[in-house]
N, CA and C atoms of all chains as a GROMACS GRO file, in nm:
protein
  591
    1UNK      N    1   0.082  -0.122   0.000
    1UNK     CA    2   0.000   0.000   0.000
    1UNK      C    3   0.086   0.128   0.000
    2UNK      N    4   0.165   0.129   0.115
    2UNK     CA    5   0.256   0.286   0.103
    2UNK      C    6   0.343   0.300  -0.074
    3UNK      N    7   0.411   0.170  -0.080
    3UNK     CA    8   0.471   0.231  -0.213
    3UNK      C    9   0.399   0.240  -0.356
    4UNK      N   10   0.235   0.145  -0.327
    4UNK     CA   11   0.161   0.199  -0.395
    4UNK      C   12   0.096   0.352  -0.436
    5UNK      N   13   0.088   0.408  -0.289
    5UNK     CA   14   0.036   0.541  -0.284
    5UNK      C   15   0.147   0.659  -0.325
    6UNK      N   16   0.286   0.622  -0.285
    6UNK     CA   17   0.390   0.692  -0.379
    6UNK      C   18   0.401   0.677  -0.507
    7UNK      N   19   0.420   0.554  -0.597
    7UNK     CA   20   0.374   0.569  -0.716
    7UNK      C   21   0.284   0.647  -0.765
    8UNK      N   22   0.155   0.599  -0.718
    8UNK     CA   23   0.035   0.734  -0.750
    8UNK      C   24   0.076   0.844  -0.732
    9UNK      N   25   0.159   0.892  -0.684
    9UNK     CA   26   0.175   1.036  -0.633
    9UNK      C   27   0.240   1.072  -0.726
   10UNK      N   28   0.342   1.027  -0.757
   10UNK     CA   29   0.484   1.034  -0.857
   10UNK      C   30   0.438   1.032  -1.020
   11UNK      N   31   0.338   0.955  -1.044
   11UNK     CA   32   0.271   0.959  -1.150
   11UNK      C   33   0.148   1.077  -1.186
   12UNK      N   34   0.081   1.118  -1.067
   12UNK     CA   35  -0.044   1.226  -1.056
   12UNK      C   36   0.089   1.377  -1.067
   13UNK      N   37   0.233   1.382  -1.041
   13UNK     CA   38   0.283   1.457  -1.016
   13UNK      C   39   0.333   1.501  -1.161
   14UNK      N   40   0.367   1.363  -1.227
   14UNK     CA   41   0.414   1.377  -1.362
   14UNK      C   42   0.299   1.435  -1.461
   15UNK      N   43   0.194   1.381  -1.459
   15UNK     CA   44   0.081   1.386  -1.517
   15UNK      C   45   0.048   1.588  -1.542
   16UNK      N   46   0.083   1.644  -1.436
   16UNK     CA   47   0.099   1.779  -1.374
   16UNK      C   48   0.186   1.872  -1.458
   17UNK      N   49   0.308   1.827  -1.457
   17UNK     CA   50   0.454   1.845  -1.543
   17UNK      C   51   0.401   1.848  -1.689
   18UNK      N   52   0.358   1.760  -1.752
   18UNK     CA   53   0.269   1.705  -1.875
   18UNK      C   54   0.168   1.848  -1.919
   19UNK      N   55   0.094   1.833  -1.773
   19UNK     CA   56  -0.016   2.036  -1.828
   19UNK      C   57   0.109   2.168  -1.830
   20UNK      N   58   0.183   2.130  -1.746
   20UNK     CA   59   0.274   2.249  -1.741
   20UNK      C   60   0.331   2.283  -1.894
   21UNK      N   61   0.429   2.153  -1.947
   21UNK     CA   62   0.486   2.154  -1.987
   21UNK      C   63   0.388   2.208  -2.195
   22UNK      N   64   0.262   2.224  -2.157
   22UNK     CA   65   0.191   2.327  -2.254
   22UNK      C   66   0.218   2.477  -2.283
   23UNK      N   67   0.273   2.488  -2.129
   23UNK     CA   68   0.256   2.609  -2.129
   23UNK      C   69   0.386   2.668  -2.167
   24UNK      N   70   0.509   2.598  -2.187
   24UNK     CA   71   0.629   2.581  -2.205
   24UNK      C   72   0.634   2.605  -2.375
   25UNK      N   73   0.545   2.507  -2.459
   25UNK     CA   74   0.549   2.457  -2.540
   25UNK      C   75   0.511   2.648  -2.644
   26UNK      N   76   0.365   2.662  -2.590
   26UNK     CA   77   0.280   2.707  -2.684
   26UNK      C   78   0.253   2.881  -2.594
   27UNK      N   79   0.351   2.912  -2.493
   27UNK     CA   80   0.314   2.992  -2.444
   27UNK      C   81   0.376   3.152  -2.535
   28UNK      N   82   0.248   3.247  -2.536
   28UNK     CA   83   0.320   3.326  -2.601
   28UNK      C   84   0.422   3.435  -2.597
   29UNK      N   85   0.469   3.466  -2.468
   29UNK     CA   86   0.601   3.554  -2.464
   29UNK      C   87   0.723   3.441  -2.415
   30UNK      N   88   0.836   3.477  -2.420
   30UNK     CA   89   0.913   3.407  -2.350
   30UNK      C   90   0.903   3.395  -2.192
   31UNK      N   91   0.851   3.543  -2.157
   31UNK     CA   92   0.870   3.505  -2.013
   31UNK      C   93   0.724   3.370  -1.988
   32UNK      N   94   0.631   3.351  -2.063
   32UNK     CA   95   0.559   3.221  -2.007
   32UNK      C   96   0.616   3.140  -2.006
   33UNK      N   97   0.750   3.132  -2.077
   33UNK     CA   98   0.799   2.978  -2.099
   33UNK      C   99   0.901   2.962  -2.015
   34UNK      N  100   0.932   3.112  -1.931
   34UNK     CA  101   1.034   3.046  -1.821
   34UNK      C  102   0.926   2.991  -1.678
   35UNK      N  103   0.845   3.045  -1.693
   35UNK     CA  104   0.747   3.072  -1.601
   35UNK      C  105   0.735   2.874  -1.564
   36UNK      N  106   0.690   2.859  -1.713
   36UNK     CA  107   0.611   2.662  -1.724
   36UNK      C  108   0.782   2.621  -1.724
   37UNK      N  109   0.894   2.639  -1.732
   37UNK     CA  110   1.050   2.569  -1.670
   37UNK      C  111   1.065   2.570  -1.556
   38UNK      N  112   1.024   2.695  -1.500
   38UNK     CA  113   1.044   2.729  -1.330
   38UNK      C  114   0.947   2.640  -1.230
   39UNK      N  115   0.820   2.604  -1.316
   39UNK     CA  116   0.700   2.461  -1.231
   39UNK      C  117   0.770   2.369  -1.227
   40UNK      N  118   0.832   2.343  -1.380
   40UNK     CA  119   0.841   2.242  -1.374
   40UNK      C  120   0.972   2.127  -1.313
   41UNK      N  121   1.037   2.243  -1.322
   41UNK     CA  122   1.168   2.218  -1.200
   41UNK      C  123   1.143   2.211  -1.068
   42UNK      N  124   1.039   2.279  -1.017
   42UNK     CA  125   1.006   2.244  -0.836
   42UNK      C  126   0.952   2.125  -0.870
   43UNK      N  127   0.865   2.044  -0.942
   43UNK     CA  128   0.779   1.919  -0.981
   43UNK      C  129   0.888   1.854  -0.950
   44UNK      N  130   0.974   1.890  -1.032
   44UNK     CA  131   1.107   1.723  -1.055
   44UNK      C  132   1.142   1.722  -0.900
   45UNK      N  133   1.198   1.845  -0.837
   45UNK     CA  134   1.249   1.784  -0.712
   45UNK      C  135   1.138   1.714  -0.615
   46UNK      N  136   1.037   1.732  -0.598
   46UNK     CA  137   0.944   1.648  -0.548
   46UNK      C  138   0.959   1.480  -0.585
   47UNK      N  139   0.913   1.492  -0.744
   47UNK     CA  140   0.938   1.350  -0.825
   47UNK      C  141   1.096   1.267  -0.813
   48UNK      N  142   1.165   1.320  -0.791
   48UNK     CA  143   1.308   1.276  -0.788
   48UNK      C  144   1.308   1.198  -0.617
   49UNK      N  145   1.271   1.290  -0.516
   49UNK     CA  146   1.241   1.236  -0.363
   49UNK      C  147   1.162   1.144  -0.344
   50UNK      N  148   1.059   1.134  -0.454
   50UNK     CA  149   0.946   1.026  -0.422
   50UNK      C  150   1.016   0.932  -0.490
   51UNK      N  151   1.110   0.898  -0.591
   51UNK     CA  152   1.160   0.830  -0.661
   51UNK      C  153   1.237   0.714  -0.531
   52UNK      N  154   1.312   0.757  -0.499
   52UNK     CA  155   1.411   0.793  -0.388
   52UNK      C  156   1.342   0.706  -0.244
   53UNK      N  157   1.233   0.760  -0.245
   53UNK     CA  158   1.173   0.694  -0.146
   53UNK      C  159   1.103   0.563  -0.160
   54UNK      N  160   1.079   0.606  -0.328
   54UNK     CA  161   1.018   0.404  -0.388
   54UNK      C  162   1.083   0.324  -0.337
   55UNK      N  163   1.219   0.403  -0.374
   55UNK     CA  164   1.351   0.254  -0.418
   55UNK      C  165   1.426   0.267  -0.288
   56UNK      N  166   1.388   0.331  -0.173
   56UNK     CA  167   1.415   0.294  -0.080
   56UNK      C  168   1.577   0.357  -0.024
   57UNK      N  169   1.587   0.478  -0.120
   57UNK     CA  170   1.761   0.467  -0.098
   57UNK      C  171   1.725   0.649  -0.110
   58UNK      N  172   1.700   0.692   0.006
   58UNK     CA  173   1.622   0.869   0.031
   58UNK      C  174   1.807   0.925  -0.003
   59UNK      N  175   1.860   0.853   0.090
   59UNK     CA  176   1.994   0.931   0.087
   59UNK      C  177   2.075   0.954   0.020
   60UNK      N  178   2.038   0.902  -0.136
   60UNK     CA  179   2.086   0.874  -0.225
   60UNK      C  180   2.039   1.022  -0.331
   61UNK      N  181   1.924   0.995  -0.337
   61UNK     CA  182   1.866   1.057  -0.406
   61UNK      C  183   1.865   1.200  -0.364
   62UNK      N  184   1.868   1.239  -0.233
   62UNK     CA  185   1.834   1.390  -0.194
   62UNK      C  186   1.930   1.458  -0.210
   63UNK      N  187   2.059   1.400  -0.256
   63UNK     CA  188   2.158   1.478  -0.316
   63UNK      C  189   2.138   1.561  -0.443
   64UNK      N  190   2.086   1.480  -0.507
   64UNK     CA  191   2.041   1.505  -0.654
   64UNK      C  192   1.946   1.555  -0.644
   65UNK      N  193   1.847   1.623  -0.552
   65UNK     CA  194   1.718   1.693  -0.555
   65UNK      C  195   1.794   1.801  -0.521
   66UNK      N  196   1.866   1.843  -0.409
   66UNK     CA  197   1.928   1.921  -0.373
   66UNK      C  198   2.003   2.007  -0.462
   67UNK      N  199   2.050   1.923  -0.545
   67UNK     CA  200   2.125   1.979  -0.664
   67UNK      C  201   2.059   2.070  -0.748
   68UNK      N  202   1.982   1.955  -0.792
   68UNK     CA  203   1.857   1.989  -0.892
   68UNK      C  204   1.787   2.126  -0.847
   69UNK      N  205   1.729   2.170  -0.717
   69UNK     CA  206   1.712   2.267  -0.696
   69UNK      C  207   1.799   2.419  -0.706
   70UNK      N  208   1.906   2.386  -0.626
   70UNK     CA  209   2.006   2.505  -0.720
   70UNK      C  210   2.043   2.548  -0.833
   71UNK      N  211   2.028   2.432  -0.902
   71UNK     CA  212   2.005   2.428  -1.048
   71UNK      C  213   1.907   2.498  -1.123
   72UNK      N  214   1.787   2.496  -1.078
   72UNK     CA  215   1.652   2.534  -1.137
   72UNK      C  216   1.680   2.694  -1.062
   73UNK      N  217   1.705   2.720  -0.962
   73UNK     CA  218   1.716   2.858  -0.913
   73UNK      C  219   1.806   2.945  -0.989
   74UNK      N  220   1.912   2.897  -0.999
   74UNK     CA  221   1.997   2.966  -1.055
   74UNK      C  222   2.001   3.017  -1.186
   75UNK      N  223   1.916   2.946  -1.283
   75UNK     CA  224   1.915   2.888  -1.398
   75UNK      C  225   1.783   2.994  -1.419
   76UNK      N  226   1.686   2.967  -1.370
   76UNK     CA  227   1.585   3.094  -1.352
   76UNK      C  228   1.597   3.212  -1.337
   77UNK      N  229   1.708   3.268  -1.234
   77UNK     CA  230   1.735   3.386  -1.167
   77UNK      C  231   1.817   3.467  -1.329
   78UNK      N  232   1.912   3.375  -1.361
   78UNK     CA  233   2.002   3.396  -1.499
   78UNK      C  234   1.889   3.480  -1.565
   79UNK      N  235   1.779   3.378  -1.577
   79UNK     CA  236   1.680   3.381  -1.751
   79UNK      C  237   1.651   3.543  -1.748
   80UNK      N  238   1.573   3.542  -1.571
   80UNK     CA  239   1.477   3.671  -1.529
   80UNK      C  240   1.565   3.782  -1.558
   81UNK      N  241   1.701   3.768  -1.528
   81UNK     CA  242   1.814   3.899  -1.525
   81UNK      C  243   1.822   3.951  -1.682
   82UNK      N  244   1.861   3.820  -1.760
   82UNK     CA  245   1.918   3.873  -1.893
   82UNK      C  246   1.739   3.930  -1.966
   83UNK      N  247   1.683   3.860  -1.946
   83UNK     CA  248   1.552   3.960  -2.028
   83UNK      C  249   1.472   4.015  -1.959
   84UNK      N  250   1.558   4.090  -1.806
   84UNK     CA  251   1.536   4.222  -1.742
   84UNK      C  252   1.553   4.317  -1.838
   85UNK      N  253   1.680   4.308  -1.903
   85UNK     CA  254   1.698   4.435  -2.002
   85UNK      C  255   1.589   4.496  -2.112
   86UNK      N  256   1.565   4.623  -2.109
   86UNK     CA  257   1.422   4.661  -2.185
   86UNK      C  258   1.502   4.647  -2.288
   87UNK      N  259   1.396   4.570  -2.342
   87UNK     CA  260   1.434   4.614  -2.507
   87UNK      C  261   1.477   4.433  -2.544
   88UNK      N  262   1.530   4.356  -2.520
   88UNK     CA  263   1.554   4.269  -2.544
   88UNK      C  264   1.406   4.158  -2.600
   89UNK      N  265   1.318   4.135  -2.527
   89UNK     CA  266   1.241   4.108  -2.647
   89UNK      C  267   1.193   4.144  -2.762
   90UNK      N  268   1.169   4.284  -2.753
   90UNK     CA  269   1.149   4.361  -2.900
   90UNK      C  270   1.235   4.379  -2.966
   91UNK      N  271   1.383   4.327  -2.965
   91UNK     CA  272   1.466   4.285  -3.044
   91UNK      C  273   1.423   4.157  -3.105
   92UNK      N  274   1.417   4.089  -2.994
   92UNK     CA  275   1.407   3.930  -3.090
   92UNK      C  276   1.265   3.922  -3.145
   93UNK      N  277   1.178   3.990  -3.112
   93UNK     CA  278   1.048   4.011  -3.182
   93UNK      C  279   1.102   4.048  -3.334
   94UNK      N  280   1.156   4.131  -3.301
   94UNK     CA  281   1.176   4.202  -3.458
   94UNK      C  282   1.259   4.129  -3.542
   95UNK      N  283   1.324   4.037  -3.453
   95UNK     CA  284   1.414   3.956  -3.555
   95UNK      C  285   1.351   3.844  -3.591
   96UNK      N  286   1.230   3.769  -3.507
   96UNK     CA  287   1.158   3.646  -3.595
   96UNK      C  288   1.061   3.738  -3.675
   97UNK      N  289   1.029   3.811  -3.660
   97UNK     CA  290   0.905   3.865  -3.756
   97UNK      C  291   0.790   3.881  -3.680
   98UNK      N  292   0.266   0.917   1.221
   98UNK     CA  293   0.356   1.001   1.156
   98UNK      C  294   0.340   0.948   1.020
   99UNK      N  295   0.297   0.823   0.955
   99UNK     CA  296   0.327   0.740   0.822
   99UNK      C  297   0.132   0.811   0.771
  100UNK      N  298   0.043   0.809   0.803
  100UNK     CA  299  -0.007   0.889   0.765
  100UNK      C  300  -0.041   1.012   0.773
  101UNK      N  301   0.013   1.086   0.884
  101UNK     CA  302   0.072   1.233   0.850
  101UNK      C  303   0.134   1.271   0.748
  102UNK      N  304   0.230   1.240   0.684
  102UNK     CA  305   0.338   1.232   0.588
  102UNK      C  306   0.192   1.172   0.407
  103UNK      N  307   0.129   1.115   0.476
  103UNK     CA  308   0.074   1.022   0.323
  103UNK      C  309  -0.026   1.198   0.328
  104UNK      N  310  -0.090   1.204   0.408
  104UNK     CA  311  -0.146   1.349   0.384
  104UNK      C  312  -0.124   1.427   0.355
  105UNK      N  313   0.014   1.483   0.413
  105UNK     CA  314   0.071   1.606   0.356
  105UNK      C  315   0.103   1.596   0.204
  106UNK      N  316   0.152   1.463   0.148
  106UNK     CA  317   0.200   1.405   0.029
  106UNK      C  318   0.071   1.480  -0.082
  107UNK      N  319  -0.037   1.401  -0.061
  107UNK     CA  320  -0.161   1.395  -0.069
  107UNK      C  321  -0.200   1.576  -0.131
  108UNK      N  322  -0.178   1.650  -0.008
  108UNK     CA  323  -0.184   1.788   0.032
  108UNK      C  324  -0.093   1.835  -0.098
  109UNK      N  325  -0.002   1.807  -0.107
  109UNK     CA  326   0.095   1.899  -0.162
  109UNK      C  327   0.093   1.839  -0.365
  110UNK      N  328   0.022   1.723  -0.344
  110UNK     CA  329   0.000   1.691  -0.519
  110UNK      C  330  -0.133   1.734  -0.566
  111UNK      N  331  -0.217   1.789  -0.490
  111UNK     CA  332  -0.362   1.884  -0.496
  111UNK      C  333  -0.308   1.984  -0.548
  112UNK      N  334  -0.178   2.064  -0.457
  112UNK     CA  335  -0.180   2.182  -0.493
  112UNK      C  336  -0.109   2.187  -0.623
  113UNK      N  337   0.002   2.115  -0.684
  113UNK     CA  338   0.095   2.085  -0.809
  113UNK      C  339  -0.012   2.093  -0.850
  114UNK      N  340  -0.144   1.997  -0.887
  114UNK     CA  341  -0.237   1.998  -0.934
  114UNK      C  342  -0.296   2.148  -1.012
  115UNK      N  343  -0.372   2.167  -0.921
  115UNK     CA  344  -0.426   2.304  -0.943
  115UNK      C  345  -0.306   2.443  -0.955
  116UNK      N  346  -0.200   2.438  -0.946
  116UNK     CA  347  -0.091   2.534  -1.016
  116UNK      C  348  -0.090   2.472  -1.154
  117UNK      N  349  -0.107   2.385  -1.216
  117UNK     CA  350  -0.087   2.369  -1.353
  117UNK      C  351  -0.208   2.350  -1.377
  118UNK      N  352  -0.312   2.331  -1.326
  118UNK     CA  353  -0.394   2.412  -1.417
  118UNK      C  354  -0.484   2.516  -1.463
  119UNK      N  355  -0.405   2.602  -1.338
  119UNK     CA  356  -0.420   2.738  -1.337
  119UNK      C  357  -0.292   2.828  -1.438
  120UNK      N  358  -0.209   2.740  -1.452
  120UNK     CA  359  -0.097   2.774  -1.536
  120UNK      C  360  -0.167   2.767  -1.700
  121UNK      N  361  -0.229   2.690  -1.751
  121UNK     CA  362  -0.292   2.672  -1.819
  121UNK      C  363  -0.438   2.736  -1.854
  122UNK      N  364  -0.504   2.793  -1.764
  122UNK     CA  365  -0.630   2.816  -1.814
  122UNK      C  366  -0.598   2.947  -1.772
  123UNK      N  367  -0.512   3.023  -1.703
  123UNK     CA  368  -0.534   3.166  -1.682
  123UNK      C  369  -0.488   3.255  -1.790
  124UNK      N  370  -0.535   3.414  -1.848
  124UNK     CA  371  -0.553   3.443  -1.932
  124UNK      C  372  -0.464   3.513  -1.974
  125UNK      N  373  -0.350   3.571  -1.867
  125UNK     CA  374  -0.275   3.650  -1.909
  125UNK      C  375  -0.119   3.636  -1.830
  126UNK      N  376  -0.008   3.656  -1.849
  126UNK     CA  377   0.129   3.643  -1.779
  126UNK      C  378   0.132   3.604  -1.620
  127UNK      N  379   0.062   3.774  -1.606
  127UNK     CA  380   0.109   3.823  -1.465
  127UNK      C  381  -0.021   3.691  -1.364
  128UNK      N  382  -0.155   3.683  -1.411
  128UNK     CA  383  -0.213   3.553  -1.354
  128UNK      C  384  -0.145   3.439  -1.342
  129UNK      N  385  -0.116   3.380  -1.460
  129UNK     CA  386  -0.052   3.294  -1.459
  129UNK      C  387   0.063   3.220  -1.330
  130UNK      N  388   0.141   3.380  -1.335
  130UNK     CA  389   0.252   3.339  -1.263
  130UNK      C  390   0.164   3.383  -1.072
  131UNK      N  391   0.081   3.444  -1.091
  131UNK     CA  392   0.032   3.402  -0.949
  131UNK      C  393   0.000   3.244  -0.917
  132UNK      N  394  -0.049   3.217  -1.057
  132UNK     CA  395  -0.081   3.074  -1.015
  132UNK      C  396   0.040   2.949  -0.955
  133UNK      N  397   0.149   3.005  -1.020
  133UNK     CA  398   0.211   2.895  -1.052
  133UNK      C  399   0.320   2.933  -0.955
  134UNK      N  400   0.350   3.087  -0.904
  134UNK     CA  401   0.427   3.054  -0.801
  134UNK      C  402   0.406   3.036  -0.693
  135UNK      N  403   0.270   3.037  -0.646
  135UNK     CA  404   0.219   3.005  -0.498
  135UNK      C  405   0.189   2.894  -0.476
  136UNK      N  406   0.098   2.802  -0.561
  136UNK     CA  407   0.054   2.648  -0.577
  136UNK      C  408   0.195   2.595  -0.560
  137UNK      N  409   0.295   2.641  -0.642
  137UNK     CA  410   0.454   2.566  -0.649
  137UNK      C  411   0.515   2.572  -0.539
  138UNK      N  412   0.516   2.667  -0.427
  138UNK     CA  413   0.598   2.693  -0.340
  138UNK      C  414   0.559   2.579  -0.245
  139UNK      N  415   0.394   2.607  -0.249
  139UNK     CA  416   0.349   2.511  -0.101
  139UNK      C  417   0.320   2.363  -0.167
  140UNK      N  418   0.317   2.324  -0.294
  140UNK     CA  419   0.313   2.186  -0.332
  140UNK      C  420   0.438   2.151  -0.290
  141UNK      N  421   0.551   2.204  -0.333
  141UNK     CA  422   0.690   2.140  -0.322
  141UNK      C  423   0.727   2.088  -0.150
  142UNK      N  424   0.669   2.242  -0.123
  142UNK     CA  425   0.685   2.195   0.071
  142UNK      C  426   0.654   2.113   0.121
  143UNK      N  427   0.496   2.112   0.138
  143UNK     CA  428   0.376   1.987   0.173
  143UNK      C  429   0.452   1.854   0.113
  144UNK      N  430   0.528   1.814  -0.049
  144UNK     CA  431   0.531   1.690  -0.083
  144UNK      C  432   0.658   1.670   0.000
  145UNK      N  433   0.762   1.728  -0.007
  145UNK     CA  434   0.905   1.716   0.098
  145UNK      C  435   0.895   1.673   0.207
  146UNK      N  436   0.801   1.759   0.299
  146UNK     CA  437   0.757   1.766   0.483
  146UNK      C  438   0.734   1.627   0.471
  147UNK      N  439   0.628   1.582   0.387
  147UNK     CA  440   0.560   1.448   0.415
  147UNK      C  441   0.659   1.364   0.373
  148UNK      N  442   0.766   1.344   0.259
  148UNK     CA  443   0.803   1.271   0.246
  148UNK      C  444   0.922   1.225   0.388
  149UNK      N  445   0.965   1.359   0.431
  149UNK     CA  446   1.049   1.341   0.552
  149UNK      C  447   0.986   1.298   0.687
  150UNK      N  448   0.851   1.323   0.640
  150UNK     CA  449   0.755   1.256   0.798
  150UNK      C  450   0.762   1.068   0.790
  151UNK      N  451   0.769   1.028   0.654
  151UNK     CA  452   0.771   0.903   0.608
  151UNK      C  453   0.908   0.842   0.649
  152UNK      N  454   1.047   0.889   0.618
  152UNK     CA  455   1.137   0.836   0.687
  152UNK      C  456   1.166   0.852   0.817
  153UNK      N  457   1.129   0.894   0.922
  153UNK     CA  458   1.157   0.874   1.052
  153UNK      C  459   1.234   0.987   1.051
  154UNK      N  460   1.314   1.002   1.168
  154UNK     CA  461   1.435   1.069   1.242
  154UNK      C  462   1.562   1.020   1.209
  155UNK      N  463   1.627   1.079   1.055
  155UNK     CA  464   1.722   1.008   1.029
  155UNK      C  465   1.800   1.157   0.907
  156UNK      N  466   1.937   1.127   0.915
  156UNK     CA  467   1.980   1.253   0.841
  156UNK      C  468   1.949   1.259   0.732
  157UNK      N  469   1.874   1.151   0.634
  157UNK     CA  470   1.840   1.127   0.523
  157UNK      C  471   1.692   1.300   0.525
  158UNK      N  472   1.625   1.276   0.638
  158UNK     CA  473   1.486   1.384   0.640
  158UNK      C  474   1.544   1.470   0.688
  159UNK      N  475   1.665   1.503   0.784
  159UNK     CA  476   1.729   1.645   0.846
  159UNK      C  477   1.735   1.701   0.644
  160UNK      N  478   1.780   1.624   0.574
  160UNK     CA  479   1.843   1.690   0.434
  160UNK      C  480   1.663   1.737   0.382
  161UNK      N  481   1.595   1.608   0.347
  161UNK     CA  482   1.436   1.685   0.238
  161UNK      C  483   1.430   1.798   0.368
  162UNK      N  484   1.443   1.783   0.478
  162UNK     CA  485   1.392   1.883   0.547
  162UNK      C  486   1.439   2.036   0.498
  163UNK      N  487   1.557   2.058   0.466
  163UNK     CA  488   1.624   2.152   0.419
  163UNK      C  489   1.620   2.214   0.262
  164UNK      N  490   1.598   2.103   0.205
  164UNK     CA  491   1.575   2.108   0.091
  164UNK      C  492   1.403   2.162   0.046
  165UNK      N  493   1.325   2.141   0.184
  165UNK     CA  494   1.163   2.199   0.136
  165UNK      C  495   1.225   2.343   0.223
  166UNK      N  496   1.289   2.410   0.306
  166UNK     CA  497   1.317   2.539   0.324
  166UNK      C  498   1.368   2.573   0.216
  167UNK      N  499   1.504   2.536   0.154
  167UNK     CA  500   1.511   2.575   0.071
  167UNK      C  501   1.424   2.607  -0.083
  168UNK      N  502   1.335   2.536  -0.132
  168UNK     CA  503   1.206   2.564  -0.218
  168UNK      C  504   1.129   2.670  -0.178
  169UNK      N  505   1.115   2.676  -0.032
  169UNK     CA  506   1.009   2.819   0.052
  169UNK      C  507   1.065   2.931   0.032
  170UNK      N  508   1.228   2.930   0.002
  170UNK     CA  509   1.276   3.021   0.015
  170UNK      C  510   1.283   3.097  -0.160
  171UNK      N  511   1.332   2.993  -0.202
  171UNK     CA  512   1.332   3.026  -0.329
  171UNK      C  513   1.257   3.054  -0.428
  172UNK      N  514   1.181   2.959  -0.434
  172UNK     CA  515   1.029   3.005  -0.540
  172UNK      C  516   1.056   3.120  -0.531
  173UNK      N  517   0.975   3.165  -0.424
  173UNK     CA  518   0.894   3.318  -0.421
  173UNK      C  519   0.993   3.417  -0.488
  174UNK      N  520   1.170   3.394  -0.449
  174UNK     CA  521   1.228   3.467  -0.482
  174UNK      C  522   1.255   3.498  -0.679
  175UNK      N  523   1.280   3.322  -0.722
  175UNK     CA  524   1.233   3.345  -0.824
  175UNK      C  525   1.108   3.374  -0.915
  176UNK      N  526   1.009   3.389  -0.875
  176UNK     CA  527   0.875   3.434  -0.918
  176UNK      C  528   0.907   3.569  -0.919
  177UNK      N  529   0.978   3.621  -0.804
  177UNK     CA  530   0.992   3.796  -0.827
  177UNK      C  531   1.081   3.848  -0.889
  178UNK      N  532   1.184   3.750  -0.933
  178UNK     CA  533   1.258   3.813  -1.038
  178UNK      C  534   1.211   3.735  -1.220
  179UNK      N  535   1.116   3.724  -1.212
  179UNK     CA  536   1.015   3.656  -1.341
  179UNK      C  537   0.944   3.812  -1.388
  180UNK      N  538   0.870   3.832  -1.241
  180UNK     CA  539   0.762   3.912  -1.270
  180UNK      C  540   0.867   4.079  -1.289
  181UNK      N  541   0.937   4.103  -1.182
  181UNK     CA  542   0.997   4.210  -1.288
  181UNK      C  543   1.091   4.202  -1.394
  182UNK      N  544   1.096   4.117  -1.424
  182UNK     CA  545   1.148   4.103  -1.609
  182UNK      C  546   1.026   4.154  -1.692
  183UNK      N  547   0.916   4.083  -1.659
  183UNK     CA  548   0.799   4.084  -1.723
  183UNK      C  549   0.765   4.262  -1.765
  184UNK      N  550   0.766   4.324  -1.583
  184UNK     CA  551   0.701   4.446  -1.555
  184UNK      C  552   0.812   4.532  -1.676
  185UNK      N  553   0.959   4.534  -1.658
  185UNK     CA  554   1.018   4.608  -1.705
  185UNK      C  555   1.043   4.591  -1.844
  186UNK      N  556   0.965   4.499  -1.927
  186UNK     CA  557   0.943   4.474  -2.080
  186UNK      C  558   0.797   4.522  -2.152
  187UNK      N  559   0.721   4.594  -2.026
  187UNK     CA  560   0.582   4.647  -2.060
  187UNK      C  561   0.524   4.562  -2.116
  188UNK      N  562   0.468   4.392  -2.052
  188UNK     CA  563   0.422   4.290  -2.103
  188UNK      C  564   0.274   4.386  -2.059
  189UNK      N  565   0.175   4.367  -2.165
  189UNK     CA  566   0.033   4.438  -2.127
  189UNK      C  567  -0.025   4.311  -2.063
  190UNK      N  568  -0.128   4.369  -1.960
  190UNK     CA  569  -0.202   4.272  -1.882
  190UNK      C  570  -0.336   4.275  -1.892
  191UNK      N  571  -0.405   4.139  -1.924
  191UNK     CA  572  -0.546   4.127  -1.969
  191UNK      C  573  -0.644   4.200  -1.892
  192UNK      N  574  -0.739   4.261  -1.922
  192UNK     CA  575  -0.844   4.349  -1.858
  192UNK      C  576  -0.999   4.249  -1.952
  193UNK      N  577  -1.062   4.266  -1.906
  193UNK     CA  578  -1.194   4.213  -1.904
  193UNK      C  579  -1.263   4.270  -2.078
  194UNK      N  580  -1.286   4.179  -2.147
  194UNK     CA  581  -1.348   4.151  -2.243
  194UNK      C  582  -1.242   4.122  -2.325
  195UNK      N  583  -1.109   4.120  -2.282
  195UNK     CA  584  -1.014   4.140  -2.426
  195UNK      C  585  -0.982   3.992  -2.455
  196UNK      N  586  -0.959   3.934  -2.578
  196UNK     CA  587  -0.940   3.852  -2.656
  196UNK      C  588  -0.836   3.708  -2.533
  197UNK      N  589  -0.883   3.590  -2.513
  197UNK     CA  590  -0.795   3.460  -2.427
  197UNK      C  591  -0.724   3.440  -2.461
   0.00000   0.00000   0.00000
């Protein structure tokens, strides 16, 4: 039953990632699409712990969530800074057409 | 504590839940990212807490333990450097009747 109900979880979590990852896809400024990267990176570290906790080896895995989270922060903080600058999308606007 | 932890679990894939699909059905940027950075902050927490309520008292949960502060801490911070990228690119924000 318990590692049944983690599976479910891990799968209802992915399933989640899956709607996000629309918004990633088809969203129309760039900043939506950091927006559906930035979900979907807190998702994984959840999914990565529940992983972790299937297979029975937490201590293993929470390294790599841990990681993974600095990762997604940092990586976000980057995106938000560089197309802080005005003007930078209406450059690349103007350059796809 | 083993269903404390299945609840909070429980708790915190409701809220993933409903951040994506509020990520999805809301109409304009700045919604959006209400949706998705508040549902995100406290899904990530709630699924961590519980998962560390599930292993006992062991340094394996001292770490998710740190690792769901760390998510509390961060989200929010990155959501606010999202939204003023957004603000300082004059992204226009949906007002009532205008086009989904």
């Amino acid at each position: 039953m318990p590692s049944a109900f983690l599976l479910a979880s891990a799968l209802a979590i992915l399933f989640a990632v899956l709607l996000s990852l629309y918004r990633v896809i088809s969203g129309p400024t760039i900043i939506d699409r950091i927006i559906g990267a930035n979900v979907i990176g807190t998702k994984t570290i959840a999914v990565i712990v529940l992983t972790g906790q299937l297979f029975g080896r937490v201590e293993f895995f929470i390294d790599v969530a841990l990681l993974y989270a600095l990762i997604n922060f940092i990586g976000t903080l980057a995106l938000a800074r560089y197309f802080e600058r005005k003007g930078v999308l209406a450059e690349r606007k103007q350059a796809t057409g | 504590m083993t269903s404390l932890g299945f609840g909070l679990i429980a708790c915190g894939v409701f809220f993933f839940f409903t951040g994506a699909i509020g990520l999805i059905r809301f109409p304009d940027l700045y919604t959006r990212m209400h949706a998705a950075g508040k549902c995100d902050t406290l899904g990530g927490f709630l699924v961590l807490t519980g998962l560390a309520c599930l292993g006992g008292l062991t340094l394996a949960s001292l770490k998710i333990v740190m690792v769901a502060l760390f998510v509390l801490i961060t989200s929010p911070t990155a959501t606010h450097a999202i939204a003023r990228a957004a603000k300082r690119n004059d992204i226009a924000w949906w007002t009532r009747g205008d086009q989904r």
